[in-house]
TIMI-165662 format. One record per atom (N, C-alpha, C): residue number from 1; residue in one letter; atom name; x, y, z. Coordinates in steps of 0.001 Angstrom, whole numbers, plus 500000, padded with zeros to 6 digits. Layout:
SITE,i,aa,at,X,Y,Z
SITE,NUM,A,CA,X,Y,Z
...
This chain:
SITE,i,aa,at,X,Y,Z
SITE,1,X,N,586680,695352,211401
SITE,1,X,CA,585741,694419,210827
SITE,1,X,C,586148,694144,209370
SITE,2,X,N,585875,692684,209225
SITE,2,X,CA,586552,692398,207680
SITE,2,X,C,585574,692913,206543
SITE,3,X,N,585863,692624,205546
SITE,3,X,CA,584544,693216,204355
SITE,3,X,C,583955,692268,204234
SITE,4,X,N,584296,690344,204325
SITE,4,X,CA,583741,689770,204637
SITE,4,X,C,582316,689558,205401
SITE,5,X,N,582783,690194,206717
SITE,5,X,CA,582177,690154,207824
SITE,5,X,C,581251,691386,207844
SITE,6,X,N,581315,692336,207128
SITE,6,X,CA,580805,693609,206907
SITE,6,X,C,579737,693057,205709
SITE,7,X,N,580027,692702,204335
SITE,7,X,CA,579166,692457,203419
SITE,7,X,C,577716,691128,203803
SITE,8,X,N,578330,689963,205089
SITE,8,X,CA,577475,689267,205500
SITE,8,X,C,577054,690128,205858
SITE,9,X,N,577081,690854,206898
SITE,9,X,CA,575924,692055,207876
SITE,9,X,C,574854,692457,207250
SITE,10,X,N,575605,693003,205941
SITE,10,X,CA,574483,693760,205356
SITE,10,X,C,573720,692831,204470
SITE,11,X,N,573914,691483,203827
SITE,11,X,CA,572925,690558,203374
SITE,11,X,C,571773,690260,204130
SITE,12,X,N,572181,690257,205628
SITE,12,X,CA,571457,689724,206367
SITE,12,X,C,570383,691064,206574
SITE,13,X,N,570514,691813,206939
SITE,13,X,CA,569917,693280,206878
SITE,13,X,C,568569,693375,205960
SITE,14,X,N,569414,692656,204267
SITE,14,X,CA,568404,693117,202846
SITE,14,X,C,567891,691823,203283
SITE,15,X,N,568265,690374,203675
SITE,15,X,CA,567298,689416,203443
SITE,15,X,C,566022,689766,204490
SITE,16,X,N,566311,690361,206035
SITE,16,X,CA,565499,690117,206887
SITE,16,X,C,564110,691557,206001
SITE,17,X,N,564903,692393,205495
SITE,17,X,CA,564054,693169,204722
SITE,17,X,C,562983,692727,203853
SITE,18,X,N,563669,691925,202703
SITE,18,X,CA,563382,691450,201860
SITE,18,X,C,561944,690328,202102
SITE,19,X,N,562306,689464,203173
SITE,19,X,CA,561151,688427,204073
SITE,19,X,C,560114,689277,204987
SITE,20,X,N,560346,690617,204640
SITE,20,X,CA,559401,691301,205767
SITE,20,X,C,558819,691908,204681
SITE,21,X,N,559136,692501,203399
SITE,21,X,CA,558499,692382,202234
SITE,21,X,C,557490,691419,201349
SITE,22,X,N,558013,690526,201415
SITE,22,X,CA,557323,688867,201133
SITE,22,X,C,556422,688482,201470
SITE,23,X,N,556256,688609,203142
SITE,23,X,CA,555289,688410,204129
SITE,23,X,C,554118,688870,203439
SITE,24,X,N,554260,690128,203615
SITE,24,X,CA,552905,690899,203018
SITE,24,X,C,552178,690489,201850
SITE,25,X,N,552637,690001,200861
SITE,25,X,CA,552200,689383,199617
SITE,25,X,C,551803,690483,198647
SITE,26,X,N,552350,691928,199437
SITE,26,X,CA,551656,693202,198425
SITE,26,X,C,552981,693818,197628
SITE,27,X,N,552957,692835,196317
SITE,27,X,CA,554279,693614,195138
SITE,27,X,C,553560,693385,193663
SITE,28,X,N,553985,694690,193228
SITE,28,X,CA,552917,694976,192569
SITE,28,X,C,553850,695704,191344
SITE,29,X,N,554396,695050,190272
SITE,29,X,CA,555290,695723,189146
SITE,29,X,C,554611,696681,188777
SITE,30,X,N,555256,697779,187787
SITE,30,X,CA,554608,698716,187085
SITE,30,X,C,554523,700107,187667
SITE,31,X,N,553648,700840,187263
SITE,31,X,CA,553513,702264,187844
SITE,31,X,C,551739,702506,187393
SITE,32,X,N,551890,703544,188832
SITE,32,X,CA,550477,703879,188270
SITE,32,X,C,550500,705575,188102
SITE,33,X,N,549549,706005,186839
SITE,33,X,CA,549683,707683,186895
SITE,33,X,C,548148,708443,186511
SITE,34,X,N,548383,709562,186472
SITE,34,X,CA,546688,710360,186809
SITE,34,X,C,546588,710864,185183
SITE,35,X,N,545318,710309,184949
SITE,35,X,CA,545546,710584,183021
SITE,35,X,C,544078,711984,183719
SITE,36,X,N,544179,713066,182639
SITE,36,X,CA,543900,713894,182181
SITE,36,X,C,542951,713862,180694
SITE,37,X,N,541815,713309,180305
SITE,37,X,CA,541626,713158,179038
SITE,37,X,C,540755,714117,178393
SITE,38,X,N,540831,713952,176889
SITE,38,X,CA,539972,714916,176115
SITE,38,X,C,538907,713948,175319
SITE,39,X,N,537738,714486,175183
SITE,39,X,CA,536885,713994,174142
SITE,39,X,C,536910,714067,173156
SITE,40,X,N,536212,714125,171574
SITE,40,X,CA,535927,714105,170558
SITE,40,X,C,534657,714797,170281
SITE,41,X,N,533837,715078,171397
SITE,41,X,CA,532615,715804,171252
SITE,41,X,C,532685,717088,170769
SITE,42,X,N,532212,717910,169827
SITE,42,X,CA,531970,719297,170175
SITE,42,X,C,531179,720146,170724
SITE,43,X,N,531856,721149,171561
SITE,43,X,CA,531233,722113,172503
SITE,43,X,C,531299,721059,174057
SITE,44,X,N,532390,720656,173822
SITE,44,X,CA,532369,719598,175267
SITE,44,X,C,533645,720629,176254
SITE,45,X,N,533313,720947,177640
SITE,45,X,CA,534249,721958,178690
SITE,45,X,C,535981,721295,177890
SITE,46,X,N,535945,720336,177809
SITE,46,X,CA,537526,719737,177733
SITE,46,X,C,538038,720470,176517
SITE,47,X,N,536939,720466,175421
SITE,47,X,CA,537618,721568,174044
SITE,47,X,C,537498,722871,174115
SITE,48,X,N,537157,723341,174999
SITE,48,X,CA,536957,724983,175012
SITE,48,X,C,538242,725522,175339
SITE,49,X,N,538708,726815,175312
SITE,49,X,CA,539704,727420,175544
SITE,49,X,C,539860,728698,176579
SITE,50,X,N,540251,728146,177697
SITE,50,X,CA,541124,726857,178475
SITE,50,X,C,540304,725618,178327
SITE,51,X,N,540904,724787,177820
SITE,51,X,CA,540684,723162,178372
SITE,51,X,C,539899,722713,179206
SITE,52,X,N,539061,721904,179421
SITE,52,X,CA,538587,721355,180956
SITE,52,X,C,538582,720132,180902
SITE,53,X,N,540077,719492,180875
SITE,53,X,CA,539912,718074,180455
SITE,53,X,C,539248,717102,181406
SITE,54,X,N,538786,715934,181189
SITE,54,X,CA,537820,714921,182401
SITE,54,X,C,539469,714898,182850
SITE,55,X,N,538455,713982,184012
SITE,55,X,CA,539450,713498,184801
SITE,55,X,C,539668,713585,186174
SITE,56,X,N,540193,713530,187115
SITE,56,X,CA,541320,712138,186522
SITE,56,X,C,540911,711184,186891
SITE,57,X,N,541813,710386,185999
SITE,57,X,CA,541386,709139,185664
SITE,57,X,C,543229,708727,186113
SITE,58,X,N,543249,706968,186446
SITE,58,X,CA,543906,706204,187390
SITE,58,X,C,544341,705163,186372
SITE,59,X,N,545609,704934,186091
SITE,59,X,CA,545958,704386,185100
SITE,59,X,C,546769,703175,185721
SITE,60,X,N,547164,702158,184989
SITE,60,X,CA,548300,701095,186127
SITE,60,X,C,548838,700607,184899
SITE,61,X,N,550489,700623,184641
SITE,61,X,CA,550564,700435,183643
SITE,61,X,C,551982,699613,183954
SITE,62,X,N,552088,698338,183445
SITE,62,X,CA,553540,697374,183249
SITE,62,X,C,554041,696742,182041
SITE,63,X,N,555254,696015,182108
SITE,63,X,CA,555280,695677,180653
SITE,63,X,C,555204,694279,181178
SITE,64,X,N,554823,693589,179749
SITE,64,X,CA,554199,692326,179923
SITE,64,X,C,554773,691657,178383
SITE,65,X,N,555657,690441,178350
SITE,65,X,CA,556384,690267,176767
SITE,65,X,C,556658,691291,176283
SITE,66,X,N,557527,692324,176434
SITE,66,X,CA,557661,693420,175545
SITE,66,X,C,556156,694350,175122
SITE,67,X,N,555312,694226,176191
SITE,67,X,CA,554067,694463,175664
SITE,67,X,C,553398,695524,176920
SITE,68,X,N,553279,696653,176507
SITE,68,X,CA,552686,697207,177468
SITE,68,X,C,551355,697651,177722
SITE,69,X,N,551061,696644,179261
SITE,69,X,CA,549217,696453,179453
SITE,69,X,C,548945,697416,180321
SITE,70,X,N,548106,697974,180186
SITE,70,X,CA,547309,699044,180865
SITE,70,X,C,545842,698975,181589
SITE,71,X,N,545530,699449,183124
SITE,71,X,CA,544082,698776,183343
SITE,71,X,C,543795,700325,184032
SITE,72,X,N,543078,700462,184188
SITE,72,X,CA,541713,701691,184991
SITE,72,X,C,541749,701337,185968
SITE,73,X,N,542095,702181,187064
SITE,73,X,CA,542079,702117,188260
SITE,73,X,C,540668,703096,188945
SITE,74,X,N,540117,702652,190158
SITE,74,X,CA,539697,704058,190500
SITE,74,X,C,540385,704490,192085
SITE,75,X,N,540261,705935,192285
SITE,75,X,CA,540757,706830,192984
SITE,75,X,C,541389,705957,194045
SITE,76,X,N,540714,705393,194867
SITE,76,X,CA,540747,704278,195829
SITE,76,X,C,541997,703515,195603
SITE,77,X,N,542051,702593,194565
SITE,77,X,CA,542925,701191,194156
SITE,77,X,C,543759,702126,193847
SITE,78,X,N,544139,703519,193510
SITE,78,X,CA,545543,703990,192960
SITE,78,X,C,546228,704012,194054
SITE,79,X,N,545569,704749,195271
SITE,79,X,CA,546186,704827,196477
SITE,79,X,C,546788,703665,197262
SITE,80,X,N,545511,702717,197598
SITE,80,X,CA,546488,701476,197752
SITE,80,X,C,547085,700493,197204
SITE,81,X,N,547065,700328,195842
SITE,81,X,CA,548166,699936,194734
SITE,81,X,C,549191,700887,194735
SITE,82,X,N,549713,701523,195281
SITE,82,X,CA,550928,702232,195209
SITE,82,X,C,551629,702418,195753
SITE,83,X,N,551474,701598,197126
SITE,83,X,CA,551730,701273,198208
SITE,83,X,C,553090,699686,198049
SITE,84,X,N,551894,698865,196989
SITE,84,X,CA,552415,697568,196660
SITE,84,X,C,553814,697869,195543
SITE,85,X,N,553351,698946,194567
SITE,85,X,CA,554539,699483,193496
SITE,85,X,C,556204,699907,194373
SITE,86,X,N,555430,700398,195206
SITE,86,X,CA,556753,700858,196087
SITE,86,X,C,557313,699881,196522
SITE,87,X,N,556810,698891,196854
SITE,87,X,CA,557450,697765,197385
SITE,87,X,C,558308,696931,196251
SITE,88,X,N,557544,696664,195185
SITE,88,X,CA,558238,696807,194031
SITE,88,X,C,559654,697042,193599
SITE,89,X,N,559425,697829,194145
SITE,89,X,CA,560916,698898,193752
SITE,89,X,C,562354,698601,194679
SITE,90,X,N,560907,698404,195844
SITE,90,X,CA,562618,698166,197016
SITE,90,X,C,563036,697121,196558
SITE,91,X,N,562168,696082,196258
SITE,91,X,CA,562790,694678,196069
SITE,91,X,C,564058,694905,195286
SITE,92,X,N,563467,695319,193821
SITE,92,X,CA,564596,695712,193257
SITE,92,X,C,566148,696340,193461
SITE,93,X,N,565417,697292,194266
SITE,93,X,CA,567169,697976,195178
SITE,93,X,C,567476,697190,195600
SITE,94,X,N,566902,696324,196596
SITE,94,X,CA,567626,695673,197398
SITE,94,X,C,568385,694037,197083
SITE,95,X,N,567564,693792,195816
SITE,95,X,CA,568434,692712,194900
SITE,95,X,C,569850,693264,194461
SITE,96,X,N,569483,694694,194229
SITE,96,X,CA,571026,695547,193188
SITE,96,X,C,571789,695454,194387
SITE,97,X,N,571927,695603,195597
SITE,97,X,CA,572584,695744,196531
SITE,97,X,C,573091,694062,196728
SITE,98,X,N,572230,693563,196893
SITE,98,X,CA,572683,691487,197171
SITE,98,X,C,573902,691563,195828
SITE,99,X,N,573794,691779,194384
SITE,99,X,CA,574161,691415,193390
SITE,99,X,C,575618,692361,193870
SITE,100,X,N,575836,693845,193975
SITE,100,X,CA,576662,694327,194415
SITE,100,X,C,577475,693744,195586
SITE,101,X,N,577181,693288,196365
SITE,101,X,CA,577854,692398,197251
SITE,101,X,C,578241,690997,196852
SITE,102,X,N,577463,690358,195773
SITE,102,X,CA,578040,689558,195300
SITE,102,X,C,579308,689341,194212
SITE,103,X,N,579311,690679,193340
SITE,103,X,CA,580720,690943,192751
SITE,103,X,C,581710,691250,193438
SITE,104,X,N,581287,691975,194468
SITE,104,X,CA,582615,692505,195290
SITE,104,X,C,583435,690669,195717
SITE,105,X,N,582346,689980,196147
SITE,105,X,CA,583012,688856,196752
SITE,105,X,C,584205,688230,195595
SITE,106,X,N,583730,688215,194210
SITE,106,X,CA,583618,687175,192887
SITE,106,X,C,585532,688251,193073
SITE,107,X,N,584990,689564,192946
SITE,107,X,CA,586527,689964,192334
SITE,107,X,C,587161,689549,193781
SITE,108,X,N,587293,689676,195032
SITE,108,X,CA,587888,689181,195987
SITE,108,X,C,588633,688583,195771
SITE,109,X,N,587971,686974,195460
SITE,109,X,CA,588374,685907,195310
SITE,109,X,C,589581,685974,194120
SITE,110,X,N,588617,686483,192856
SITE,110,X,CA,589631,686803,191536
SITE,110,X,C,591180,687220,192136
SITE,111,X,N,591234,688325,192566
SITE,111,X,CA,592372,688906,193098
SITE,111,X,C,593289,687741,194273
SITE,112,X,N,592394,687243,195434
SITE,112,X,CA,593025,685890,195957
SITE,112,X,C,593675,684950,194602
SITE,113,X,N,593105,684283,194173
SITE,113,X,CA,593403,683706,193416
SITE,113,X,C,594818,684201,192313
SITE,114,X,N,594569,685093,192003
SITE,114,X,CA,595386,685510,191116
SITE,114,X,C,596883,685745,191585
SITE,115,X,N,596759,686520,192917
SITE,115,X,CA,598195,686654,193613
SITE,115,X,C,598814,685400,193955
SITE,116,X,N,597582,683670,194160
SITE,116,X,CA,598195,682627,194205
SITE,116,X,C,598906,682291,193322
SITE,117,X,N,598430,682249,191959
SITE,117,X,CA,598893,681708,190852
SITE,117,X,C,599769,682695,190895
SITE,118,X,N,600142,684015,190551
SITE,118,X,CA,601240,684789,190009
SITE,118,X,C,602724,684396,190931
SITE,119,X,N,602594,683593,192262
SITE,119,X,CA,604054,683390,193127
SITE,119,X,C,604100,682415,192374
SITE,120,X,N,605632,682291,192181
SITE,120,X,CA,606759,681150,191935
SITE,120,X,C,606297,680051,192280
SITE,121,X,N,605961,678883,191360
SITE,121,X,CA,605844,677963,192101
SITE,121,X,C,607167,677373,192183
SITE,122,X,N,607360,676418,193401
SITE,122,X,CA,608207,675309,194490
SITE,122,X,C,608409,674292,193238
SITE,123,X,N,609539,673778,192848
SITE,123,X,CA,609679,672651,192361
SITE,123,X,C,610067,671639,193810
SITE,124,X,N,609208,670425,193199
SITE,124,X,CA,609757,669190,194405
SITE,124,X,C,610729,668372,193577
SITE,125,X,N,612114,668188,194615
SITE,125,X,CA,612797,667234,193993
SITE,125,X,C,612560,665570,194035
């Protein structure tokens, strides 16, 4: 099998992936994580020693203009928002993989090309 014929295979593979991703409409940038917090009160369980910090608390956090926005989740929406993050992610792999198959092609060609130009050319009389 050519690499040609090998690198189509596997486009076709990430696109049928990729549209079975799509479908769903559930992608969801960012990350979500379990905050732990302390008060300001005194004589509150969270300042005593050991700690009893609140919590937890459900955080969702992306960047946005160089700007990173943050919203409150509860217990519920972390679980199935994280579902959508993951999906997220594949997309991403699976773009790095399209883009990886697309250099391999670019130098291919480079190298075709190059062994053309480097033979002798034919003068016509």
């Amino acid at each position: 099998m050519s690499l040609d014929q090998t690198a189509r295979e596997e486009a076709r593979r990430i696109a049928r992936e990729l549209s079975s991703i799509a479908r769903t409409g559930k992608v969801l940038p960012g990350s979500i994580q379990e905050r732990l917090t302390r008060c300001g009160r005194t004589g509150c369980a969270c300042q005593a020693d050991p700690p009893r910090p609140h919590g937890p608390y459900w955080q969702w956090t992306r960047k946005l203009n160089k700007k990173t926005i943050s919203r409150w989740l509860s217990a519920k929406h972390a679980t199935d928002y994280q579902h959508w993050i993951d999906n997220d992610r594949r997309i991403r792999e699976l773009l790095a993989r399209l883009e990886t198959i697309g250099i391999a092609s670019l130098e291919a060609d480079r190298l075709t090309t190059r062994e053309r130009h480097s033979q002798p050319a034919q003068r016509h009389r």
